[in-house]
Every structure is written in C-alpha cells, then in structure tokens.
C-alpha positions in Angstrom: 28.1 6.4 -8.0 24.5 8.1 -9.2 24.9 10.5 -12.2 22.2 13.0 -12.0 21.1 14.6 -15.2 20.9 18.3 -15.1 19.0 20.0 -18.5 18.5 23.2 -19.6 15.2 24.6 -19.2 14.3 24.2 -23.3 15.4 20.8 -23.4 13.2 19.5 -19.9 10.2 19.7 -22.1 11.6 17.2 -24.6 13.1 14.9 -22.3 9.6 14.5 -20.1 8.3 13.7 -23.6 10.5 11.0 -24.7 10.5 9.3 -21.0 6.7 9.5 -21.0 7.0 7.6 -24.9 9.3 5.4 -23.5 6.7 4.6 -20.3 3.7 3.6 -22.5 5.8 2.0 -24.8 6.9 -0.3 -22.0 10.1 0.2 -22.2 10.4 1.3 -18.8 8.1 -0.8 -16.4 8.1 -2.6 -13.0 8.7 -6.0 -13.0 8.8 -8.3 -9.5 11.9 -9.1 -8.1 12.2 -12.5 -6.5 9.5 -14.9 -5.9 8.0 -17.0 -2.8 6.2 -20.0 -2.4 3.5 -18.9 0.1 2.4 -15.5 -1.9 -0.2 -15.9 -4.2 -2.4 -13.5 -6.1 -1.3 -11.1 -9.0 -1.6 -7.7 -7.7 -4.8 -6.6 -8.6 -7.4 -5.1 -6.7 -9.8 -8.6 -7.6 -6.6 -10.6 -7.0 -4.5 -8.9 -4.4 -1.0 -10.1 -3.4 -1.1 -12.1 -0.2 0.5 -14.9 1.9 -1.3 -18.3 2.9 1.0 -18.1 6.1 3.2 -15.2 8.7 6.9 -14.9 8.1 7.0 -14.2 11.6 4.3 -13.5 13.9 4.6 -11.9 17.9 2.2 -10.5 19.9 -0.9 -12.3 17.6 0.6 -9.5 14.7 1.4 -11.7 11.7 4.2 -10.2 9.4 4.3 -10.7 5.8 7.4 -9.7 3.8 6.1 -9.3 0.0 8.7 -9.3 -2.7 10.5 -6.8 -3.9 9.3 -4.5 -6.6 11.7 -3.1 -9.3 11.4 -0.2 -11.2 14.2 0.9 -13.9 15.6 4.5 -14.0 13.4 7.6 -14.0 10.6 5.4 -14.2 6.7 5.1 -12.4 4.4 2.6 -11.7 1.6 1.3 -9.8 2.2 -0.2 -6.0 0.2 -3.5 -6.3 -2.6 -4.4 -4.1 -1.9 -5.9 -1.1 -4.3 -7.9 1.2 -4.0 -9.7 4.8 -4.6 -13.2 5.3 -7.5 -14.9 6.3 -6.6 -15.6 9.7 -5.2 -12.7 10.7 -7.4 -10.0 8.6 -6.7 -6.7 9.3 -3.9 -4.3 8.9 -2.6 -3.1 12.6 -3.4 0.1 13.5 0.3 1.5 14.2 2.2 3.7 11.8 5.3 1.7 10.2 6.4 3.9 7.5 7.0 7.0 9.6 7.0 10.5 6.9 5.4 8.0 4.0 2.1 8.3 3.1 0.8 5.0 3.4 -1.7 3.0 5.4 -0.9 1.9 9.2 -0.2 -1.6 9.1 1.8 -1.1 6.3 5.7 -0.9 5.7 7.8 0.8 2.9 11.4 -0.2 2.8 13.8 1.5 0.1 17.1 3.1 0.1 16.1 6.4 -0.4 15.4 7.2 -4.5 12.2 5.8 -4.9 8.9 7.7 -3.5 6.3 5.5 -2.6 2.6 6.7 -1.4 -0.4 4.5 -1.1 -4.0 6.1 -0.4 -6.2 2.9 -1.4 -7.4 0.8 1.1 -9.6 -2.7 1.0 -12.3 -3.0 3.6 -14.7 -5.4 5.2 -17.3 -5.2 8.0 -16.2 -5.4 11.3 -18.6 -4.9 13.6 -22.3 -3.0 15.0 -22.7 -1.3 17.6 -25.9 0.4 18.9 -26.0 4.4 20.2 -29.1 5.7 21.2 -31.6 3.6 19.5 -29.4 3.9 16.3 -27.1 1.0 14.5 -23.5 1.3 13.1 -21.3 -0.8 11.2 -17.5 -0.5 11.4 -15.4 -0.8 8.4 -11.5 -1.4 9.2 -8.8 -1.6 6.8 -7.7 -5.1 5.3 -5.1 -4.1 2.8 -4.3 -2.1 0.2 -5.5 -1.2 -3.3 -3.5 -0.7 -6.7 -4.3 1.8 -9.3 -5.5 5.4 -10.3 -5.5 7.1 -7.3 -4.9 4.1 -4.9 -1.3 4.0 -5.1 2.1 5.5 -7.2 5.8 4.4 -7.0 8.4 6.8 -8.5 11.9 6.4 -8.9 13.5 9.8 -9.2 17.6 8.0 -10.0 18.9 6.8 -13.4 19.9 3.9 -12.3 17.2 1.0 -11.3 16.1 0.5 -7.7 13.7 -1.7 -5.3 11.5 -1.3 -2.8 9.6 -3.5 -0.5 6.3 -3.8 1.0 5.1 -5.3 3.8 2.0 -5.6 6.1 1.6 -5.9 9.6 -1.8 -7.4 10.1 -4.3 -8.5 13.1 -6.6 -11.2 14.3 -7.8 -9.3 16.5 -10.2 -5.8 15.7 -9.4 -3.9 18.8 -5.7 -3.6 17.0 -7.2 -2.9 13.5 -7.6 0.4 11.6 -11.1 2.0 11.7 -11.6 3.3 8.0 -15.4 4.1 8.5 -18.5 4.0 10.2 -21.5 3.6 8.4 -24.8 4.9 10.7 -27.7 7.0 10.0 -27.0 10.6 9.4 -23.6 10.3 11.5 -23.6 11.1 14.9 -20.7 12.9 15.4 -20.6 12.3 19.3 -20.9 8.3 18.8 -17.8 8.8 16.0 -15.3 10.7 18.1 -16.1 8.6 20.5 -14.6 5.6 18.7 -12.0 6.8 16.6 
C-alpha cells in the first residue's frame, strides 16, 4: 500500500527544502539494480552503457535489455547514457515508449510512479547524398545521452521504485532515425523530402 503525503501549503516550502538537502547530500541517489556480463561502459556520455552482444534479435533489430535503475522515494536523477552496439548501430526508427518522451528506438518500462523523459541523443554520420549540384550528410540517432538537459528520471512515491531501459537498434540505415541533415543553407524541398 503507497502512503501519499499531503502538506499544508506553509509547510510544502520546507519540505522541498529538506528533500533537495537530502538530494545533494546523497542521501537520496540512484543506484543500478542488477548487473550483466555483456554490458559495459559506466553511463556517461564518453562512456555510454552498452552490450557487446543482442538479448534477442528478429527482423536484423538487435534488443538490448539494460539493467534496471533504482531510485529511492521522492527522489531524481539522471537517465544514463545509452549507446547501440557496433554491429548493429543505430536506434530503430519506431516509437516504443508510446506517451513518453523519449527517443524511437528506445523503451521505458516502469510500473507507473516514476516519470522518465530523455531528449539527448548520440549521433554519427550516416550517409551523402547529392541534390542539385549541392552535398548532404545524414546524421541518425545512435543512442542516448545523460545529463543537463539530455535526460531526468523522477519518482513521484515514497517508497523506492525501478525502471528499465532498453534500445531497439539497427544494422541497417533505412530503419534508423534521421536526427539531421547537414547541407548548405538547407534546402527545405531536398529535407521534406527525406524525413
């Protein structure tokens, strides 16, 4: 059973301050739940979290379960980075995490008290293509980034909770997710086009 804490409007202010003490303090932090042999990486945007090998893989899209994150009562953190394996580099272009707002290719799982958004992604070149005497690159997603504005996990229960991400990724580009073309002064036409 969840006890939810209701406060009186002049005591909210002091409670937001004693649970933001208690955040940089580190008494309330994330920690990883569980471990796997295949994962490697710490989290970070230099280091991402990812997986020498698929847990399963159908269709040529490799899935890759992470391990769970935990995060104690009333408590926020950073999503860590996230990145697609080698062979099979970038993140499928289909929407997994329907009403989140995350990446496609990427897949929030939670029961229900902890809100997880991501808006970070990693890159790398793709492609050129030519249009009209002009060159562009394509830049599709390869994973996901951690910090600042890249990423937030809150749980909103007293009690702790988990969540879990994982990524749905491609060998192949025509299932990968455009993030940007880079061309001289944008053509417009050639970018709705493609996209």
């Amino acid at each position: 059973m969840t006890l939810y804490l209701v406060l009186a409007p002049k005591y909210r202010f002091v409670f937001v301050l004693v649970l933001l003490l208690a955040m940089t303090l580190g008494i309330l932090r994330s920690t990883q739940a569980g471990a796997s042999d295949n994962i490697s990486g710490n989290g970070s945007n230099e280091s991402p979290y990812t997986s020498s090998q698929c847990d399963t893989l159908v269709g040529g899209i490799c899935f890759i379960q992470f391990n769970g994150i935990s995060l104690k009562g009333w408590s926020s953190g950073y999503v860590p980075a996230y990145q697609c394996p080698g062979d099979y580099e970038w993140l499928d272009n289909v929407n997994y995490s329907p009403g989140r707002l995350v990446p496609n290719g990427v897949k929030i799982e939670e029961h229900g008290t902890i809100g997880v958004n991501i808006s970070g992604v990693s890159t790398d070149f793709g492609k050129t293509e030519q249009a009209n005497g002009k060159t562009y690159r394509f830049y599709y997603q390869t994973g996901t980034k951690t910090g600042g504005l890249n990423s937030a996990a809150t749980n909103w229960e007293i009690d702790g909770g988990t969540y879990f991400v994982a990524l749905y990724c491609s060998s192949r580009l025509s299932d990968a997710s455009l993030q940007y073309i880079d061309g001289p002064n944008s053509n417009h036409d050639f970018i709705a086009r493609h996209s």
